[in-house]
N, C-alpha and C positions, 0 to 999 in steps of 0.2 A: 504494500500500500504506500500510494505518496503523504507525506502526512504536514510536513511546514518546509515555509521557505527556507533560504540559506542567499544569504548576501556576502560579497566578498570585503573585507578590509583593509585598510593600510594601516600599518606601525610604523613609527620612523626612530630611531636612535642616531646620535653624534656621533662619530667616529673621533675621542677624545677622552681623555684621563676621567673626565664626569662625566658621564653618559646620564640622557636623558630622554626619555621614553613618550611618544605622545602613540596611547592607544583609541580605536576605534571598534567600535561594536556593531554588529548586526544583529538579528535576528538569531540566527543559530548557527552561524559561521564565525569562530574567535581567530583571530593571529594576534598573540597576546607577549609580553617578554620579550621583545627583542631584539639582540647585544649583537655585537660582532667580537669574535673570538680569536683564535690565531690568524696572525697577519704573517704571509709566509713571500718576503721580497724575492726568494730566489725564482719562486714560480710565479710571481703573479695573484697569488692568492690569498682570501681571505676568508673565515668560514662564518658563515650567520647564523646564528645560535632564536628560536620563537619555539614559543608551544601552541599546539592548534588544537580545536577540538571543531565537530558540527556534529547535527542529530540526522540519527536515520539510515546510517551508512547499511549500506548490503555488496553483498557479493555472491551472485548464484552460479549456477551454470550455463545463463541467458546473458548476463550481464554485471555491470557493477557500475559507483558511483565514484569517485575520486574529485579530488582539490587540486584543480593547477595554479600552483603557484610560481609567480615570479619573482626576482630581484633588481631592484634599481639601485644604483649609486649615486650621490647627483650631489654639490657645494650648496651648503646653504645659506651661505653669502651672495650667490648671484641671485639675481631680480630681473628675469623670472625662474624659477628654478626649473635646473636642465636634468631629469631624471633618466638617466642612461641605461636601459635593461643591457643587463650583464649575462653572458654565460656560465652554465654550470663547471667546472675542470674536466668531469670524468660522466659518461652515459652508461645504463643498464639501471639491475635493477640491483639498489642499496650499493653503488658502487664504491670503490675511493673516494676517499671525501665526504660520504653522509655518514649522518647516524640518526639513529631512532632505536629506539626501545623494542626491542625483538618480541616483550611481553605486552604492549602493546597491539598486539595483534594488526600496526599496520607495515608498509613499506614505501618508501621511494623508488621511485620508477621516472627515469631521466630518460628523454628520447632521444635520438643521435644529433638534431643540432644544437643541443644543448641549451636550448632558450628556457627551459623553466623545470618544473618538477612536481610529476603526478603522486601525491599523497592520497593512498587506497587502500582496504582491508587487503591483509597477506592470504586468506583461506576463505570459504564458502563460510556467509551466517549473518547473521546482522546485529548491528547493534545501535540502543539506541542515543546513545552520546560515543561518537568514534573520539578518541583525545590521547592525545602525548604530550609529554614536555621533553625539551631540552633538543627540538631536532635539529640537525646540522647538516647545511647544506655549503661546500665549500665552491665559490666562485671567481672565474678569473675577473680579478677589477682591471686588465689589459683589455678587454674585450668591452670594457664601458669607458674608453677613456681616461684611466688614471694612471698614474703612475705613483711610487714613493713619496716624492714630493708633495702630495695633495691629501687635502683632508676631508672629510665628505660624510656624507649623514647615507641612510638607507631605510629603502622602503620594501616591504615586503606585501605581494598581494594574492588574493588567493579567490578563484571563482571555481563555483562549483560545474563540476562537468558531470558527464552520463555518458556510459561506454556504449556503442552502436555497434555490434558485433560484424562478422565476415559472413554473410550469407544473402541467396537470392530471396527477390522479392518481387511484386507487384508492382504494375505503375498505372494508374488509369482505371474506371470503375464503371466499366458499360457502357460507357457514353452516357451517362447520365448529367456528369456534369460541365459545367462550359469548356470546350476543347479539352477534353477527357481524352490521353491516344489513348487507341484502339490499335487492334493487330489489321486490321482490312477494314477497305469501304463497304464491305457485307459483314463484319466481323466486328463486333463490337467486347470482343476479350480483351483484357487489360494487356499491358506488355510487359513479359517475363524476361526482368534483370537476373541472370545466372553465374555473370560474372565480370570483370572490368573491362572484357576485350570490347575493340571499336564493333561498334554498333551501324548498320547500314537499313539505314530513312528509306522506304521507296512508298509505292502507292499500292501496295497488294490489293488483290478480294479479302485474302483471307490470311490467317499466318503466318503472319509475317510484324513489321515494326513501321507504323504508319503515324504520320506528324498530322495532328487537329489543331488552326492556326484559332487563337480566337479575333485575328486582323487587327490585332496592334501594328502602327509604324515600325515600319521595319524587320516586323516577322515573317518568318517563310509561313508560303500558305500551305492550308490543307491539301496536303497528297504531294508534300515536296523532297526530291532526293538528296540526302544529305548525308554524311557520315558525321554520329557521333565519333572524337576519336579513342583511344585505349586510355590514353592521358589525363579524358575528362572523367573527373570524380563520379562516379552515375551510384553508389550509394553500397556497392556488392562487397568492396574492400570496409574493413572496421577503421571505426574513426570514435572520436568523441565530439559531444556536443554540449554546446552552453544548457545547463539545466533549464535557464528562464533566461528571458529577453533582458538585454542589457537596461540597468536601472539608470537614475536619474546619478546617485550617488556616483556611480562608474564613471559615467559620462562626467561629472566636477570633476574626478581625481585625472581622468585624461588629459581634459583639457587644463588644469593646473599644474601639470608634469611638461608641459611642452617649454622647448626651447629660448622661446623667442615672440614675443608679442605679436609680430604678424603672424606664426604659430597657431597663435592662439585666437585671434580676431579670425582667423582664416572656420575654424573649428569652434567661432561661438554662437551658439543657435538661437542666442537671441539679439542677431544681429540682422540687417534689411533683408538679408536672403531666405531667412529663418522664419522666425519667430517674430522678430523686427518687436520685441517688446522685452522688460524684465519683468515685465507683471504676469501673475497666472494667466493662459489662455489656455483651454480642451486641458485644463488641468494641470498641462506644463508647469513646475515650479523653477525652473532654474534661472536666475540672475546674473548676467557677468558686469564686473568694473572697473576702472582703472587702468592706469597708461599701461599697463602691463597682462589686464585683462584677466582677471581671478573671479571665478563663478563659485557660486553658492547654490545650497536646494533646500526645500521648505520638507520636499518630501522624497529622502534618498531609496524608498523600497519602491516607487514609482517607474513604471517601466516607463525610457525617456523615449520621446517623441520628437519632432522635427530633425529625423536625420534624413538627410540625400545619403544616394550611394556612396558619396565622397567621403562623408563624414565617417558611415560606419567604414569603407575600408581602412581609414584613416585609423579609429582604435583600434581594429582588430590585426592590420600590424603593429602597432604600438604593444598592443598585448600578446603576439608571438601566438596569435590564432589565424582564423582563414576562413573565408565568406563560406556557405555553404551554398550547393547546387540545389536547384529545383527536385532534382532525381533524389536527393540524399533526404531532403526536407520531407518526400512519401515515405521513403524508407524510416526514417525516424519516427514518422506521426503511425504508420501502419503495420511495422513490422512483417516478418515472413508470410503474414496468413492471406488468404483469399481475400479480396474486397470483398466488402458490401457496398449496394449499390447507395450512392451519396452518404457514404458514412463519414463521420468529421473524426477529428484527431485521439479520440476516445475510443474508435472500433465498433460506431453506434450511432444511426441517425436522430435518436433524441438529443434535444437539445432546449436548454432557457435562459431566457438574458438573466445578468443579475439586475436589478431596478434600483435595489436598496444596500447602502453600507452600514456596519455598525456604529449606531452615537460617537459622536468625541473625534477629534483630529486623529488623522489618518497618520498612527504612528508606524505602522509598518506591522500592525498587527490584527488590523481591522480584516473582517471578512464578511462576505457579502451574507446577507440575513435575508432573500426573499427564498421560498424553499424550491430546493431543487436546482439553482444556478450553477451554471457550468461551464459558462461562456458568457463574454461580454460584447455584445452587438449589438446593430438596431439601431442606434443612434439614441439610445434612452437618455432620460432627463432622472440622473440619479437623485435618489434620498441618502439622508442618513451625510454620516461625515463630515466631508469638506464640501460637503452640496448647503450646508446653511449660508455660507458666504457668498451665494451668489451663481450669477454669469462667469461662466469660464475655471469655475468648480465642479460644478454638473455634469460635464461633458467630456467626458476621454477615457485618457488609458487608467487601468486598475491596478496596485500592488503586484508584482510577479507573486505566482503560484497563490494570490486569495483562495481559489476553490479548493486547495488543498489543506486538508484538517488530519487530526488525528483518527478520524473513522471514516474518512472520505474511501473509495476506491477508484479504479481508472475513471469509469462513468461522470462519478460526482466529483472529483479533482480534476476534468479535463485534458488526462495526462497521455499523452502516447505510450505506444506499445514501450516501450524501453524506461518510460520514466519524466521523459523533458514535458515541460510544461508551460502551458498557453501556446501551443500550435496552432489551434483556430482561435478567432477571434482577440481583442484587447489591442494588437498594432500588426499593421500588414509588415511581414517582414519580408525585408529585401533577400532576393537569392540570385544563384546567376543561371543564365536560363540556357537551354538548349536552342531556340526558338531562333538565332542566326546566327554565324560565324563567328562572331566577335567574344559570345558567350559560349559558344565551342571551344576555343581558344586557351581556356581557360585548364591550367593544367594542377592545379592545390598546391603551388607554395604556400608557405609559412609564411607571415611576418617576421622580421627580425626587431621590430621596435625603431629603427631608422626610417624616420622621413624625410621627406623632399625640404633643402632648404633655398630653393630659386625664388629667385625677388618675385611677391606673388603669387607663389608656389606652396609657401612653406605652409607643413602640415598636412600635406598629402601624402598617402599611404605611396610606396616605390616599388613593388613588383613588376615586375614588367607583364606577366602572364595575368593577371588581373582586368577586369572589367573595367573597362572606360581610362587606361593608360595612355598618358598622354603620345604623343609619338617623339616628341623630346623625352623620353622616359625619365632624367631625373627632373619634369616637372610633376610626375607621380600619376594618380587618377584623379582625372579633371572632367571626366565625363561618367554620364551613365551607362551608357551604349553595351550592352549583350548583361546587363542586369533585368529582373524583374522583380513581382510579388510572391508572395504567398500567404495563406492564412487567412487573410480578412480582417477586418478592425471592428475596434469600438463602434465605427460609421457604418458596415458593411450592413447588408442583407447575407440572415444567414444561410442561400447559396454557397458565398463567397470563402465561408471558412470550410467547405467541405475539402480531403485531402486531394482529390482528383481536380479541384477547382483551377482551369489555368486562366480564367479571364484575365488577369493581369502578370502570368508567369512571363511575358517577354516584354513586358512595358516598361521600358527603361527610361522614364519620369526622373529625371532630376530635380526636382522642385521640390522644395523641406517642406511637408503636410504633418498637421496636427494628427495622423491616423498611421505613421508610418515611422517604425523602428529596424529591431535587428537582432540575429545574434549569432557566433562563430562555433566556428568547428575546428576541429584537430585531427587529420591522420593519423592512423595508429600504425608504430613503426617496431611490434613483433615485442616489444622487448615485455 
């Protein structure tokens, strides 16, 4: 069962004779304590000593949960401060360089480009406070820019993820819903993902892998030849994925880690391309300031809203994650099993808006009170919470994972097969689409936490195989182009959240909407 949320936090410590600790709390997600411990000049190295704990952890033989977490190093003297993700020394699992408590029942698990570190139970079982103290992760401060000379504070962050195992699946539900593929133009069977080899589009009767456009600008139409290639993620290799849609709190700490004030102006979404306001709007809380541009939020559990393509690819290489594909987004909401004809991300075509919050400001604990809610659409005029304040309270996105309780089950948490949650409805998320070449193209790098710092530029994510890359590639992704949706929003008709839904899978809309967020994914590299 899914039972509460899990928000991720930062810690930060001095790298100095007095160390001093500024901690941050979530909901059920701690990174609490924590120091920097041997500083070792020959290697490069230095090890970061936090205790973590969250609720809920599982590990079956379907699946499991895990904490990625990162490390940043960054001077707290410059203004703005420049938080550098650092690399690990060493990858596998518990390798050189870590420690954790073997009694503990968890482990470290480091993936080969060394950008962060999955903390997960070691054996099959659950439990329902996972926690350690004293873990140790040793990393090269060369790889973030320092050297001996410098002295530097640290940040440690940690978001929850959900393992997405290696096997085939489903994609498409009958034709029932908008541009639903089908295997043939007589053939309304779903299409069978078996494996990651390139995939060949054409226009069968029957049996075959046939494209239903729903005529967005720019998409190939219905019954068009194309090859998916072997490269593009289509959902059959295991990965992980962000447990919930990136919150409001996220989004402040990203944009206050950046470099450089145009960085950061580039990346504030309440600025004329955005939100073009600091005041709440569709719920939005976030506020940015000052010549150097530091943002605050009213409500960190808030899933954030008015991101463009640009912006989410922008955190999620900062965070050492990676957009997810339309193919991967079915596979996550539906897992191995046969469709149902319009079923939503639950495995079940019931569905009810929530109307009403619980009394009292929306601490991050509030849960929706009209019975039976399980999805958030329709365009409702909420009760309860932060709806007494008015216009522009009423209207948007809800708490990641609200529907989920201690007695909820998939149905009544809204949880996909695997575990992640708010797939349908709450904020359309951005994916990258199948639906033309540009979104083919697309082969799953990693973020490394390096962006683009071109005059004008700065603050754009830099992969070159990424969606909407500029074609001076260190000006980063400046467009939308081979992006789209999924999921449906707070606004949608609930159509729109069902998993087969492509009306908006290749609408590569750059324009920041009050109904539209996001959230990353991670290949999973064996170890």
């Amino acid at each position: 069962k899914i039972k509460k949320i899990f928000i991720f936090l930062i810690a930060s410590v001095l790298i100095s004779l007095t160390i001093s600790v500024t901690e941050s709390f979530s909901n059920n997600l701690s990174i609490a304590n924590v120091s920097l411990e041997e500083r070792n000049p020959s290697s490069n190295s230095v090890t970061v000593e936090f205790d973590i704990s969250w609720d809920n952890s599982w590990q079956t033989k379907i699946n499991h949960d895990a904490v990625w977490v990162t490390v940043r190093l960054y001077d707290p003297a410059v203004v703005p401060t420049d938080k550098k993700l650092c690399q690990m020394k060493e990858s596998g699992t518990n390798p050189t360089g870590t420690l954790i408590d073997p009694d503990s029942g968890l482990e470290i698990v480091i993936p080969q480009d060394k950008m962060g570190a999955f903390i997960r139970l070691d054996s099959y079982g659950k439990k329902n406070t996972a926690e350690v103290s004293d873990v140790e992760l040793t990393i090269d401060y060369a790889s973030c820019g320092l050297d001996d000379s410098d002295s530097a504070s640290v940040s440690v962050l940690g978001i929850e993820m959900v393992y997405v195992p290696e096997g085939s699946f489903y994609v498409g539900d009958n034709d029932t819903s908008t541009a639903s593929l089908d295997q043939g133009s007589a053939d309304p069977d779903p299409w069978f993902i078996s494996s990651e080899s390139a995939v060949s589009v054409t226009n069968p009767a029957s049996d075959g892998y046939r494209y239903v456009s729903a005529g967005n600008s720019g998409e190939n139409s219905t019954g068009s030849s194309f090859t998916i290639p072997a490269t593009y993620p289509k959902g059959y290799g295991a990965f992980y994925a962000m447990k919930y849609e990136i919150n409001e709190e996220q989004w402040v700490a990203f944009v206050n880690s950046l470099p450089s004030a145009a960085a950061r102006a580039n990346r504030d979404i309440t600025n004329a391309s955005h939100k073009n306001s600091d005041s709440v709007i569709n719920r939005n809380t976030i506020s940015c300031s000052g010549s150097s541009v530091t943002c605050s939020t009213q409500r960190p559990a808030r899933a954030v809203s008015y991101l463009t393509w640009m912006d989410l690819a922008a955190f999620l290489d900062w965070a050492a994650l990676r957009p997810m594909t339309e193919l991967e987004y079915e596979k996550m909401s539906r897992g191995p099993v046969f469709p149902i004809e319009g079923e939503y991300a639950w495995g079940a075509t019931n569905i009810i808006s929530a109307t009403a919050v619980s009394s009292g400001d929306e601490n991050g604990t509030e849960l929706s009170t009209n019975s039976g809610a399980n999805a958030h659409y329709g365009t409702v005029t909420l009760t309860g919470g932060d709806s007494v304040n008015g216009s522009g309270y009423d209207q948007g996105p809800l708490r990641i994972g609200i529907f989920a309780t201690s007695s909820s089950d998939r149905v009544s948490s809204g949880a996909g097969y695997y575990g992640v949650l708010d797939l349908s409805g709450n904020l359309s998320e951005r994916v990258v689409t199948i639906g033309n070449d540009t979104g083919r193209s697309f082969t799953e790098s990693h973020g490394d936490g390096v962006l683009s710092t071109d005059s004008g530029y700065e603050g754009n994510a830099t992969n070159a195989d990424w969606p909407g890359v500029n074609a001076l590639s260190s000006r980063g992704v400046t467009s939308a182009e081979g992006s789209g949706f999924k999921g449906g929003a707070w606004n949608s008709t609930s159509s729109s959240l069902r998993i087969s839904d492509r009306s908006d899978a290749a609408n590569a809309s750059a324009i920041a909407a009050g109904n539209a967020g996001g959230r990353g994914v991670r290949s999973y590299d064996s170890n």
